[in-house]
C-alpha positions as a printed NumPy array, in Angstrom:
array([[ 14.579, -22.907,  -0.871],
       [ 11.295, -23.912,   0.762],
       [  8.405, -22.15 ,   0.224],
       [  7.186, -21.742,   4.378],
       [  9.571, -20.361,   6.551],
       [  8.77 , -20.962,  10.272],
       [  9.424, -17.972,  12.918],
       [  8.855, -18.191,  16.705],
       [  9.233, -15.158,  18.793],
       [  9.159, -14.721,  23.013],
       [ 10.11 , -18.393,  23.914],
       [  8.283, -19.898,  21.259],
       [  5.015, -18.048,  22.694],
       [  3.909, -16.759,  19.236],
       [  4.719, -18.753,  16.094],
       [  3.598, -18.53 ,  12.579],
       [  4.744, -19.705,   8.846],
       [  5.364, -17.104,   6.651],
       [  4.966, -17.889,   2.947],
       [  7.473, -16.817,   1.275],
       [  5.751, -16.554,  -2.182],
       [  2.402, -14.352,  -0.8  ],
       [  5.566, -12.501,   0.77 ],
       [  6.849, -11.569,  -2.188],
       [  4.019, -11.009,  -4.059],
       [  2.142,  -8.782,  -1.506],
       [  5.727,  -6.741,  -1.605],
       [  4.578,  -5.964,  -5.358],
       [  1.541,  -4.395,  -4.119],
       [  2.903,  -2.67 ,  -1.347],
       [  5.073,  -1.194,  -4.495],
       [  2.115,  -0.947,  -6.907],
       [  0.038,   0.91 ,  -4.637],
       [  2.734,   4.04 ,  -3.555],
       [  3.651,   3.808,  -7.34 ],
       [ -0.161,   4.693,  -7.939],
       [ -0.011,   7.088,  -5.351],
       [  2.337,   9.193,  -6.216],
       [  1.587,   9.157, -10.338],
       [ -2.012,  10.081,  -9.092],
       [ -1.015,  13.184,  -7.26 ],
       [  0.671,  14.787, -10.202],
       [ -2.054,  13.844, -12.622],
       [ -4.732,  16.759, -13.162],
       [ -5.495,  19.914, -14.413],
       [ -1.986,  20.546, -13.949],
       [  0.514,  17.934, -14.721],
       [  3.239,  17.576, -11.965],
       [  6.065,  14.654, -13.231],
       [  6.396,  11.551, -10.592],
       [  9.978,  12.849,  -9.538],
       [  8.665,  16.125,  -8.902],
       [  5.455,  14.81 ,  -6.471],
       [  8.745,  13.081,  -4.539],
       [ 10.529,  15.991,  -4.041],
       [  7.273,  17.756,  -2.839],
       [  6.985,  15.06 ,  -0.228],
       [ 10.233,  15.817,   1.121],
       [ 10.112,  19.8  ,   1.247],
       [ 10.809,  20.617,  -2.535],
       [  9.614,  22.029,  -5.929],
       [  8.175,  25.297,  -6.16 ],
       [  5.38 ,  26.767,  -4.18 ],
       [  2.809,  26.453,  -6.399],
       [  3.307,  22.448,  -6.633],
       [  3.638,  22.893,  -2.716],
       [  0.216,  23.874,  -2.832],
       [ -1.688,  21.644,  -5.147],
       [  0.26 ,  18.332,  -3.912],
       [ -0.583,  19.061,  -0.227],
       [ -3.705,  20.869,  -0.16 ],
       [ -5.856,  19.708,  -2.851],
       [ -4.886,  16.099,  -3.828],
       [ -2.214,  14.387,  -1.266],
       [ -5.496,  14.377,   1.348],
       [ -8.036,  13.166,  -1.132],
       [ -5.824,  10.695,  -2.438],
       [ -4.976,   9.378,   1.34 ],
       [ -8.324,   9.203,   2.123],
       [ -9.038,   6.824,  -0.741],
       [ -5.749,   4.735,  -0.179],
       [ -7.078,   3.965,   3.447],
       [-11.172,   4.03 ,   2.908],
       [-10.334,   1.649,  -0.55 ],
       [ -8.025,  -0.742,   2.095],
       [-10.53 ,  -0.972,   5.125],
       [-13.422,  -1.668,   2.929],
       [-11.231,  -4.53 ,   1.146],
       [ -9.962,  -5.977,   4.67 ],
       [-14.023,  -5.854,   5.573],
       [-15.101,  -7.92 ,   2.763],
       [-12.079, -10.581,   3.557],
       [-13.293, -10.8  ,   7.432],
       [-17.203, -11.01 ,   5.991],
       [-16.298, -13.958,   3.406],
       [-14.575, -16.134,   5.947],
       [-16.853, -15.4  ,   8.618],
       [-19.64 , -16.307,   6.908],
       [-17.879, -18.638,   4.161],
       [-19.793, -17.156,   1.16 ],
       [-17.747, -15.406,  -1.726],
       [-20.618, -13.353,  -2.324],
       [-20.937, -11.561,   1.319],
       [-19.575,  -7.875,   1.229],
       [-19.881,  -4.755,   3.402],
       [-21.995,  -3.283,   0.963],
       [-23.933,  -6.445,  -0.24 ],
       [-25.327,  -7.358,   2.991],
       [-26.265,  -3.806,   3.947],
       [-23.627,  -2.704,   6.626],
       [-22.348,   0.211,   4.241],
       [-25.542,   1.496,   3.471],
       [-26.166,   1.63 ,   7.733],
       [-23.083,   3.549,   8.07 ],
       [-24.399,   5.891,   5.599],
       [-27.884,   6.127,   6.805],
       [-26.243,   6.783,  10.112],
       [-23.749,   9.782,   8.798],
       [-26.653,  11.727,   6.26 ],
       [-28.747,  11.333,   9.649],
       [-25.899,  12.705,  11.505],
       [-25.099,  16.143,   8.807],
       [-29.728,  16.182,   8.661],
       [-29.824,  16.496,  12.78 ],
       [-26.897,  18.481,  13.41 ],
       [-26.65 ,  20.595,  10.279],
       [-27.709,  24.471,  11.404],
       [-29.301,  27.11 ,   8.423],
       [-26.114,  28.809,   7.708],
       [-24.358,  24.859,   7.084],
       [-22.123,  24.505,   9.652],
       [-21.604,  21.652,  12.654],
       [-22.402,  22.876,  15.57 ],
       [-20.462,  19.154,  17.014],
       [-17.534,  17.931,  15.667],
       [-16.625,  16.642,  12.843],
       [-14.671,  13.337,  14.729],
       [-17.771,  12.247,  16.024],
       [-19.187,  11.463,  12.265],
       [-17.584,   7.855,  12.519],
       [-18.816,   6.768,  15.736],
       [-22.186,   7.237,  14.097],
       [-21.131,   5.369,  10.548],
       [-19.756,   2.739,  13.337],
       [-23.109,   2.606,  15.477],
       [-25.443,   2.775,  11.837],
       [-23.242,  -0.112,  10.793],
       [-23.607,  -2.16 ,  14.27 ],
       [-27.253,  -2.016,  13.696],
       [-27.667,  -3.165,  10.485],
       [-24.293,  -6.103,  10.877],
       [-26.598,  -7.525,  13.783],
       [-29.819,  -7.523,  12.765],
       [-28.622,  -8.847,   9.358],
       [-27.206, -11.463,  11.512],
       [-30.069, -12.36 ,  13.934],
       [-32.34 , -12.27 ,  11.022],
       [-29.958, -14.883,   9.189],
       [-29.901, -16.971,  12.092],
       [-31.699, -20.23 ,  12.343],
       [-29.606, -23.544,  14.444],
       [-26.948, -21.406,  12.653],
       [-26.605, -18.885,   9.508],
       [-27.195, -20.117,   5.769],
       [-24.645, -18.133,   3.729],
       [-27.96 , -18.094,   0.794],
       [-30.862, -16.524,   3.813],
       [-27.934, -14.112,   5.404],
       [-27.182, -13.137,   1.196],
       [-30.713, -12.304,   0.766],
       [-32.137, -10.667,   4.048],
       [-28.91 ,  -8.546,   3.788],
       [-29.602,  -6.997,   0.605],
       [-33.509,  -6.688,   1.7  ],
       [-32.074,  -4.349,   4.724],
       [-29.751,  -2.386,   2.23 ],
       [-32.892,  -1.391,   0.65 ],
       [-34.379,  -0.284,   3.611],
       [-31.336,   1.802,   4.281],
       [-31.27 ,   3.09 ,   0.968],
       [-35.393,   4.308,   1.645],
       [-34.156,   5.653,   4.836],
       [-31.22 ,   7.502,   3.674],
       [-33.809,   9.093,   0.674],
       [-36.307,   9.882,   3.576],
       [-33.68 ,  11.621,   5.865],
       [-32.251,  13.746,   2.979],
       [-35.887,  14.886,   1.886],
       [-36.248,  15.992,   5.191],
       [-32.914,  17.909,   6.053],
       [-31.685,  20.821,   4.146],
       [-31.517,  20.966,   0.357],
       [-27.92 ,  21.994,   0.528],
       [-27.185,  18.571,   2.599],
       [-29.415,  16.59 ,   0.269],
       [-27.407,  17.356,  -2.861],
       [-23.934,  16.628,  -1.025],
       [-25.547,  13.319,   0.428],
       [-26.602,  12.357,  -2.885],
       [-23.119,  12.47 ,  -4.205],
       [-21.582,  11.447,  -0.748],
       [-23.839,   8.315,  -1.185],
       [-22.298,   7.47 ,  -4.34 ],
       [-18.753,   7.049,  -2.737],
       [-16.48 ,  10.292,  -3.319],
       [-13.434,  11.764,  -1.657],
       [-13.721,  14.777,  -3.373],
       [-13.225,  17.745,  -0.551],
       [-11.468,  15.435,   1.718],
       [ -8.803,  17.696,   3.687],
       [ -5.962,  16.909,   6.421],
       [ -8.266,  16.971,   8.829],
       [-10.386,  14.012,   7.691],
       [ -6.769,  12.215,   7.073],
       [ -6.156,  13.044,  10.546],
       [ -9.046,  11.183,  12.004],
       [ -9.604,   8.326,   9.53 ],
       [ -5.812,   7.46 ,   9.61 ],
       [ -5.504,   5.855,  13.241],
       [ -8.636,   4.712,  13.219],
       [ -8.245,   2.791,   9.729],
       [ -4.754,   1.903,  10.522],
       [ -5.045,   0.24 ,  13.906],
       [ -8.05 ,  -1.652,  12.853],
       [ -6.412,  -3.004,   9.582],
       [ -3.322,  -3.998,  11.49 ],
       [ -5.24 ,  -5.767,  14.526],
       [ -7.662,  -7.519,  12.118],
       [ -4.078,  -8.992,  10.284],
       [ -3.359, -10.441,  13.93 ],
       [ -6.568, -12.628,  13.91 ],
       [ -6.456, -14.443,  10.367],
       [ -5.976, -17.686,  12.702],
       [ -9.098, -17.175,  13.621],
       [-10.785, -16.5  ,   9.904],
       [ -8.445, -19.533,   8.811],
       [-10.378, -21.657,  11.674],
       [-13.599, -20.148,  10.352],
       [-13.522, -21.73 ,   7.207],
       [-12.85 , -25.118,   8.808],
       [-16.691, -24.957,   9.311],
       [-18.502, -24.769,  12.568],
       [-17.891, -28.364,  13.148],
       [-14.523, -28.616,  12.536],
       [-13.463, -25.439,  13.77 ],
       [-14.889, -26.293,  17.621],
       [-13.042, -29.755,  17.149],
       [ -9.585, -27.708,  16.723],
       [-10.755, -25.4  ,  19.975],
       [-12.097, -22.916,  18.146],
       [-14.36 , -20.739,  20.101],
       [-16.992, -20.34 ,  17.237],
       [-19.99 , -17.914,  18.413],
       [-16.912, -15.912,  20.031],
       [-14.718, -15.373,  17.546],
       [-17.923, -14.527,  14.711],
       [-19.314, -11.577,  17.087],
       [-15.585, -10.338,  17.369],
       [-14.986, -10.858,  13.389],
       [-18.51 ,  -9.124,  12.828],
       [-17.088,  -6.451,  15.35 ],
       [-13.572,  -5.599,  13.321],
       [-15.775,  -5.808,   9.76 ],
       [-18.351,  -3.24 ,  11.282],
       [-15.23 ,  -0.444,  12.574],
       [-13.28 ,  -0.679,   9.875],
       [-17.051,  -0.312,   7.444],
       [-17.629,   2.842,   9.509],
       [-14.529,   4.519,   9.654],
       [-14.472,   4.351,   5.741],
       [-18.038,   5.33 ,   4.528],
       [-17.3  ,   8.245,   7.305],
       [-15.352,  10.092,   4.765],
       [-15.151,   8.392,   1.546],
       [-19.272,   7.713,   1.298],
       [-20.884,   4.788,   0.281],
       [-18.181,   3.093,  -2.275],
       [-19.394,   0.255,  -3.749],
       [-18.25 ,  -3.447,  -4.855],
       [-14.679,  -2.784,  -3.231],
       [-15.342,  -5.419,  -0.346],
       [-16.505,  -8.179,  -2.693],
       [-13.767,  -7.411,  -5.332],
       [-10.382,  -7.215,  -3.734],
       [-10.922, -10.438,  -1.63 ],
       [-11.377, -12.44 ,  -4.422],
       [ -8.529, -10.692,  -6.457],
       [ -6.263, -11.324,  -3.631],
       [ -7.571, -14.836,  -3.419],
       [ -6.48 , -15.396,  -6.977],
       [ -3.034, -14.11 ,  -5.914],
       [ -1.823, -15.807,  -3.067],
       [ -4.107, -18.045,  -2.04 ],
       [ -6.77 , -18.626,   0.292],
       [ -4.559, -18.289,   3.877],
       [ -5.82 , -15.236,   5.692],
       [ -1.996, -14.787,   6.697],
       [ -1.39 , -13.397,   3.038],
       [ -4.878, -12.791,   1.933],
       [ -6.099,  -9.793,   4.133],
       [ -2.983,  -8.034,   3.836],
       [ -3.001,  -8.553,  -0.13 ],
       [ -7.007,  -7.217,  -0.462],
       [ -5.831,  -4.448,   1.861],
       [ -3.513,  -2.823,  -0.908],
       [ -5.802,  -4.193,  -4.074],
       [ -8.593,  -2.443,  -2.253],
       [ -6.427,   0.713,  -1.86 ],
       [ -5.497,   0.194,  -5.461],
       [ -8.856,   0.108,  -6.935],
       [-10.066,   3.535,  -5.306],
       [ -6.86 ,   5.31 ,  -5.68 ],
       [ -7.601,   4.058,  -9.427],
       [-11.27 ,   5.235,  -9.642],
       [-10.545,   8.788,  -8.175],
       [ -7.87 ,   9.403, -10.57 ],
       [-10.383,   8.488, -13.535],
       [-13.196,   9.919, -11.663],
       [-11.515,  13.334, -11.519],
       [ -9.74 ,  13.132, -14.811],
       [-11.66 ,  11.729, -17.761],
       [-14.254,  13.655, -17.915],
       [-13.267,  17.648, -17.258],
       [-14.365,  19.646, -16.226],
       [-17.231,  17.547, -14.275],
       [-15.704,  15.132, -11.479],
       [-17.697,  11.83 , -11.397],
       [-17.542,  10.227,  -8.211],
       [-15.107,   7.394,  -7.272],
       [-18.108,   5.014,  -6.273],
       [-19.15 ,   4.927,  -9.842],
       [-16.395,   3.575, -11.369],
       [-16.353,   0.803,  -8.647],
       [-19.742,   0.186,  -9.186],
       [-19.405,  -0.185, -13.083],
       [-16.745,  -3.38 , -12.422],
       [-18.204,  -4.342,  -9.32 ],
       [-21.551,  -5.013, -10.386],
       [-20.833,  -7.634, -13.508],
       [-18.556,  -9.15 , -11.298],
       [-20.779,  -9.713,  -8.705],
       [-23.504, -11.102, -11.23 ],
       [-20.67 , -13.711, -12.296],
       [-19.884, -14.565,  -9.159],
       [-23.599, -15.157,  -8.688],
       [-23.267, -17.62 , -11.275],
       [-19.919, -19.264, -10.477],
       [-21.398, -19.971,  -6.919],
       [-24.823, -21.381,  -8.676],
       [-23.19 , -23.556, -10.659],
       [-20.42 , -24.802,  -8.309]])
């Protein structure tokens, strides 16, 4: 059996080699990750068995499973499935883009933009009894505009008769400590009550998360994902280099300003309403890299559910291990993600 099989659909318009291998194993993960879902929503204060969260799914078990399933922990546990997947995809458009293993959302300051952009959003907008007076749907078009900012000037800043992976690296984590000042400066001046949920919010939490966030984050994160799956020709090109990438028709500047463009939604849309979860877009890429190779065919869809994976994962300990307190997803990302990042650092210094 060969490994590639070839497909061509609408007169041989669209075309594409599927790998049968990836195919499989991304299949695993698909598998993994609902497995993971559904033993995380009967895990907590009180135990529900796998077979019983199933039945709950589809209109059974008693009323009082009924109620913690779908009210306290389905929505939390959705939101980190889909925040955990766009954050991974992010991180996968970021490395080819900018063909450096080390770029991330978070790493080069686009996640702490978004979240600059949102505690601004709940410091202006916040009235004295706590509520929004404007809705709640409008709080990722600001993570998405607080992440345009800081994606381009990152960019233009990097830029000199092109962008050195090493100068875009290091003026990217200069600007996510500025965000990080102005994200301390914009809770010191809102409301004390918004400063202590931005300071955990920061950290990267779904804690809280109801159907309404699931509602908003779900099409958004969704329809992203599954467009930026449609233009892995174009990261695959990418890593050509600039050279050979424009001597195969590639439409370089174009295609890194639309690549910058998915990366920056998809950023948004999750810090929105998981927070600032860490690590995740540096992570799954490589993971999936390990898996089934370097195509962006296989690899995007493959960090997608490792990325899922991972803060499905960290919820379930963050909320678990330690009661009564709940520690914050972000946490336990951060505690893997930073020693991997330090031997990536290495790996890349001494390759």
């Amino acid at each position: 059996m060969n490994r590639f099989i070839g497909k061509r659909w609408f007169k041989d318009r669209i075309s594409f080699l599927i790998d049968m291998s990836a195919l499989k194993k991304v299949t695993v993960l698909g598998v993994l990750a609902v497995l993971v879902l559904i033993v995380s929503t009967g895990i907590g204060d009180m135990k529900i068995a796998p077979w019983n969260v199933v039945s709950v799914f589809f209109e059974g078990g008693t009323g009082l499973e009924q109620l913690v399933v779908k009210s306290f922990r389905l929505p939390r546990i959705i939101i980190a499935l889909l925040a955990g997947m766009a954050l991974a995809v992010a991180g996968g458009i970021l490395q080819g883009m900018i063909r450096n293993p080390l770029a991330s959302p978070d790493i080069i300051g686009i996640t702490g933009g978004a979240g600059a952009a949102v505690v601004a959003f709940l410091t202006i907008f916040s009235n004295e009894d706590g509520t929004l007076p404007v809705s709640i749907q409008w709080m990722p078009v600001a993570a998405f505009i607080g992440a345009a900012v800081v994606a381009f000037l990152v960019y233009f800043l990097a830029w000199r008769k092109g962008v050195s992976p090493v100068r875009l690296v290091l003026i990217g984590i200069g600007i996510s400590a500025l965000t990080q000042a102005v994200t301390t400066l914009l809770m010191i001046m809102g409301p004390i009550y918004r400063a202590s949920q931005a300071n955990i919010w920061i950290t990267g939490t779904v804690n809280g998360s109801d159907w309404q966030d699931v509602s908003i984050l779900l099409p958004w994160s969704i329809a992203f994902i599954l467009i930026s799956f449609f233009i892995t020709r174009q990261l695959n090109i990418q890593e050509l280099g600039e050279e050979l990438a424009k001597g195969v028709g590639g439409h370089v500047q174009r295609q890194r300003f639309f690549l910058l463009l998915m990366a920056t939604v998809l950023v948004g849309g999750a810090v929105s309403f998981a927070g600032g979860i860490g690590f995740v877009g540096l992570m799954a890429p490589h993971m999936a890299r390990r898996m089934v190779g370097s195509s962006y065919g296989a690899l995007l869809p493959a960090s997608a559910l490792i990325g899922g994976i991972l803060v499905m994962l960290a919820d379930l300990i963050g909320r678990t291990l330690f009661l009564p307190l709940e520690v914050p997803a972000g946490v336990f990302t951060a505690a893997i993600g930073a020693p991997y990042f330090i031997y990536l650092l290495f790996k890349t210094r001494n390759s």
